[in-house]
C-alpha positions in Angstrom: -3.4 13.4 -7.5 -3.9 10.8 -5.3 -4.5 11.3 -1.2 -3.6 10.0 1.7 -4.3 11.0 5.3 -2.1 12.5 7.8 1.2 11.7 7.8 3.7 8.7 6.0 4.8 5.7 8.1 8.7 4.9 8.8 9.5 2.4 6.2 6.9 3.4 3.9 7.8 3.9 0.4 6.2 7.4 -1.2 6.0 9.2 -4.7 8.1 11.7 -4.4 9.1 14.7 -6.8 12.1 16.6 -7.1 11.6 20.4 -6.0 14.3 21.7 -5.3 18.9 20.5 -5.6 21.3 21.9 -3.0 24.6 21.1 -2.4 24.1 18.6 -0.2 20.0 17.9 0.0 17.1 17.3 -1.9 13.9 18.5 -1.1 11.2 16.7 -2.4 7.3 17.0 -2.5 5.4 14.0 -1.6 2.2 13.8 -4.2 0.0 11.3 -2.1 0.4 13.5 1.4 0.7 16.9 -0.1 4.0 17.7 2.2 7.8 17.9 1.5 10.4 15.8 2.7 14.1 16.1 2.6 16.9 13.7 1.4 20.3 14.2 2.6 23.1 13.8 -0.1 24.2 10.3 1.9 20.8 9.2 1.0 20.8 9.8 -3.0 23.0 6.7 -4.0 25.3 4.0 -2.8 29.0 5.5 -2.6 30.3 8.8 -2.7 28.6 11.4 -4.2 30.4 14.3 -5.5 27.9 15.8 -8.0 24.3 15.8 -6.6 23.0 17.0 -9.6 25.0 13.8 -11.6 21.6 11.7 -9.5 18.8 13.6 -9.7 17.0 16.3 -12.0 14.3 19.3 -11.2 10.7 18.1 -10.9 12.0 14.5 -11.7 9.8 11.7 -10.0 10.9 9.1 -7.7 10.4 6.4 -5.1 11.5 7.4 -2.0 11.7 5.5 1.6 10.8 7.4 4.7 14.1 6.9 7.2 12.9 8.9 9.9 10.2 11.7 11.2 10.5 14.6 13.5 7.5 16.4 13.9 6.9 17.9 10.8 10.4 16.9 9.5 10.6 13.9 6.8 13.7 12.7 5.9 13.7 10.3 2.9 16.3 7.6 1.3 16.6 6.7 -2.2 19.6 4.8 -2.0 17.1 2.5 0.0 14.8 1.5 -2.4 15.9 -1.0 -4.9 14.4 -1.8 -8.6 11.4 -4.3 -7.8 9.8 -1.9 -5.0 10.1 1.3 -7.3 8.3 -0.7 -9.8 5.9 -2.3 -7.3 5.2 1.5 -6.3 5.1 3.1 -9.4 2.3 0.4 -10.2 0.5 0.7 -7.3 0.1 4.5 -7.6 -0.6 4.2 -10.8 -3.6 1.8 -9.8 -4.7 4.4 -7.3 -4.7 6.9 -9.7 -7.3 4.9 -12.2 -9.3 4.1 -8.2 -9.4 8.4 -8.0 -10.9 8.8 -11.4 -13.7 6.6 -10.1 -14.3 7.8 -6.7 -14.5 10.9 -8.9 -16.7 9.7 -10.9 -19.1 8.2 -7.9 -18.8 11.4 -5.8 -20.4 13.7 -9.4 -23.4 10.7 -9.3 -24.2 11.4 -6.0 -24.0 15.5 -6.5 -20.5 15.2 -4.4 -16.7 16.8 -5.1 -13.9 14.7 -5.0 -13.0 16.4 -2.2 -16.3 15.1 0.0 -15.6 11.8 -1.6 -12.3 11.3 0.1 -13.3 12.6 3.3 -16.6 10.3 3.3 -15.8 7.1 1.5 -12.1 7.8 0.3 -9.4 7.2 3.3 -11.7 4.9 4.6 -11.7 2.1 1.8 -7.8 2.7 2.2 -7.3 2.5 5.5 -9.7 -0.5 5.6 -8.2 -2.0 2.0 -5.3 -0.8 1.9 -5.6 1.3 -1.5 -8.6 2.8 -3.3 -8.2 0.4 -5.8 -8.4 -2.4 -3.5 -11.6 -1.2 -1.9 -13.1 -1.0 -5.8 -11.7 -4.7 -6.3 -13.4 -5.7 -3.2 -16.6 -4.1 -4.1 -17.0 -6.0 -7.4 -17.5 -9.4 -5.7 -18.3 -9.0 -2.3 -20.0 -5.4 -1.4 -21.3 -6.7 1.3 -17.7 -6.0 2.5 -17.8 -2.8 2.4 -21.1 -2.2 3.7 -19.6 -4.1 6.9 -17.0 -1.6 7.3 -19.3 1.3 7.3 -19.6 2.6 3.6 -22.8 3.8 3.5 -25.1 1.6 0.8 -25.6 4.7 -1.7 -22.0 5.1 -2.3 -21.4 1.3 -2.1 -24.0 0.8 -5.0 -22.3 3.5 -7.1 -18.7 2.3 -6.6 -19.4 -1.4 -7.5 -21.3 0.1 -10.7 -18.2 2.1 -12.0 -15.7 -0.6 -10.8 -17.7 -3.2 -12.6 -17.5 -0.8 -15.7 -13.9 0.2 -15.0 -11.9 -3.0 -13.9 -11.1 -6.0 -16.0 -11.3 -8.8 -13.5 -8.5 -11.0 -14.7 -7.0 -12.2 -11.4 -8.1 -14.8 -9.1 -7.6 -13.8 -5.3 -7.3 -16.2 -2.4 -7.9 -15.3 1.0 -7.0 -16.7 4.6 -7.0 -15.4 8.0 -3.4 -16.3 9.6 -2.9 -16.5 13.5 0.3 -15.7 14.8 1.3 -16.4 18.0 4.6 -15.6 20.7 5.4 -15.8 24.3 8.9 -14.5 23.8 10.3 -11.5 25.2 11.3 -10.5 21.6 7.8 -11.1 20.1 6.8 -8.4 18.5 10.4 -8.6 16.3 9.8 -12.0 16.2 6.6 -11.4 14.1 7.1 -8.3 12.1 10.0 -10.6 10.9 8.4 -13.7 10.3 5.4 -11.4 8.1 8.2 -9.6 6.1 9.2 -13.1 5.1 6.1 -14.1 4.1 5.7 -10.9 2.3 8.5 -11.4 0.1 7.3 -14.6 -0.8 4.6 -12.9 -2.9 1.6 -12.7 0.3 -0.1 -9.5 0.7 -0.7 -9.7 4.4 -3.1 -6.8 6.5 -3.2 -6.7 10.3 -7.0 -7.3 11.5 -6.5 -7.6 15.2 -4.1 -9.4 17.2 -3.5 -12.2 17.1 -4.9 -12.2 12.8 -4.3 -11.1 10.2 -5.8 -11.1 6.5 -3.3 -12.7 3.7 -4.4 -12.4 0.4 -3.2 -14.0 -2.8 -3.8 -13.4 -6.6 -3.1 -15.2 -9.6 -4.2 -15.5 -13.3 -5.0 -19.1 -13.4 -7.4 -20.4 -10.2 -6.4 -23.6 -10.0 -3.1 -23.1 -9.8 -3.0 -20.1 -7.4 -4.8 -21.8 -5.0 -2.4 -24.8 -5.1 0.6 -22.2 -5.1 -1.4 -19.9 -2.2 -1.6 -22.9 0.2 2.0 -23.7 -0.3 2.9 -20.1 0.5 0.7 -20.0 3.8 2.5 -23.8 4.6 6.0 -22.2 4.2 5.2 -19.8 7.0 6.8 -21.0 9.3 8.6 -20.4 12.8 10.1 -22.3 15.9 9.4 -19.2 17.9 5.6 -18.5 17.5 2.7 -20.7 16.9 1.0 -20.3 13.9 -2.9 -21.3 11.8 -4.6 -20.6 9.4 -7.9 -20.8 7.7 -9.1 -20.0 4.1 -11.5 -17.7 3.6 -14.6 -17.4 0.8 
């Protein structure tokens, strides 16, 4: 099962499966943060539900949306979260599930449980990353990365050696460092807007420190994704903030 630290973000989407059906709830575990959350019956679908049990089945697994969190208290939509982002999710935890096999893997070559793994190496390469399986990407082509970010060199040796065994590198990935910009009284809206557009556009984009960030790109065919990541990073665009960027190796 794969882990994350602490606790979900508002917005986030999360694996989530069904535990328990009342009248007018769901309660649901979340697999990645090893907590339950509740969705209120005005949350299972668009429209009027009569018949809870018409949307959702016992120990059924979905994608849920995190609307809102009071101290220990998650409340979760499913009405929210359309086709393409269950899909995106499902893939992605899928992904992170292959990336937990192999820290597993690296943790028994270094005499480690998977356990001591996560707290050593584990929520680090996500929170750096953005996923385990990112972090095992990374380490294929540049370790150097990860070394940078404080993975100690033993465990950075091992996970490039069972990612370069375990992943099939068949996707190019471009890489820039965007600047973003604003003096408006609005700004931080301004900008969460602006990278939510360029999200959509097909951009993975990961906040370094303001004013940068880190977009990333990927494609199957090189010459082409670099032709269709620069048109992507010229499309970002906004009368209200100024905004650079530079490729990165």
């Amino acid at each position: 099962m794969v882990k994350k630290k602490g606790l979900p973000q508002q917005g986030e989407l999360v694996i989530c499966k069904i535990s328990k059906i009342n009248p007018h709830s769901v309660f649901v575990y979340m697999e990645e943060y090893d907590r339950e959350g509740m969705v209120h019956i005005s949350e299972i679908s668009s429209g009027w539900v009569k018949d809870i049990r018409q949307y959702v089945k016992q120990g059924q697994t979905r994608v849920g949306k995190v609307v809102r969190i009071d101290g220990d208290h998650i409340s979760l939509s499913l009405k929210r979260v359309d086709k393409k982002q269950e899909n995106n999710k499902t893939k992605e935890y899928r992904l992170n599930q292959r990336a937990e096999k192999m820290l597993e893997l690296v943790a028994k070559q270094l005499g480690k449980t998977l356990e001591q793994a996560y707290e050593e190496v584990g929520f680090k390469l996500q929170d750096t990353f953005g996923s385990l399986y990112d972090g095992f990407k990374i380490s294929i082509q540049t370790p150097e990365v990860l070394v940078e970010n404080d993975i100690p060199k033993a465990w950075v040796d091992q996970i490039r050696a069972i990612a370069e065994k375990s992943i099939t590198q068949k996707e190019f990935e471009f890489r820039a460092r965007l600047h973003v910009k604003t003096y408006k009284p609005a700004g931080v809206n301004i900008i969460k807007k602006l990278l939510a557009a360029a999200e959509g556009s097909g951009l993975k984009i990961q906040y370094i420190a303001a004013p940068d960030y880190m977009v990333r790109y990927s494609s199957m065919n090189a010459k082409k994704g670099e032709k269709e990541f620069l048109e992507k990073l010229e499309n970002i665009k906004s009368g209200d903030a100024e905004i650079s960027f530079e490729m990165v190796e």
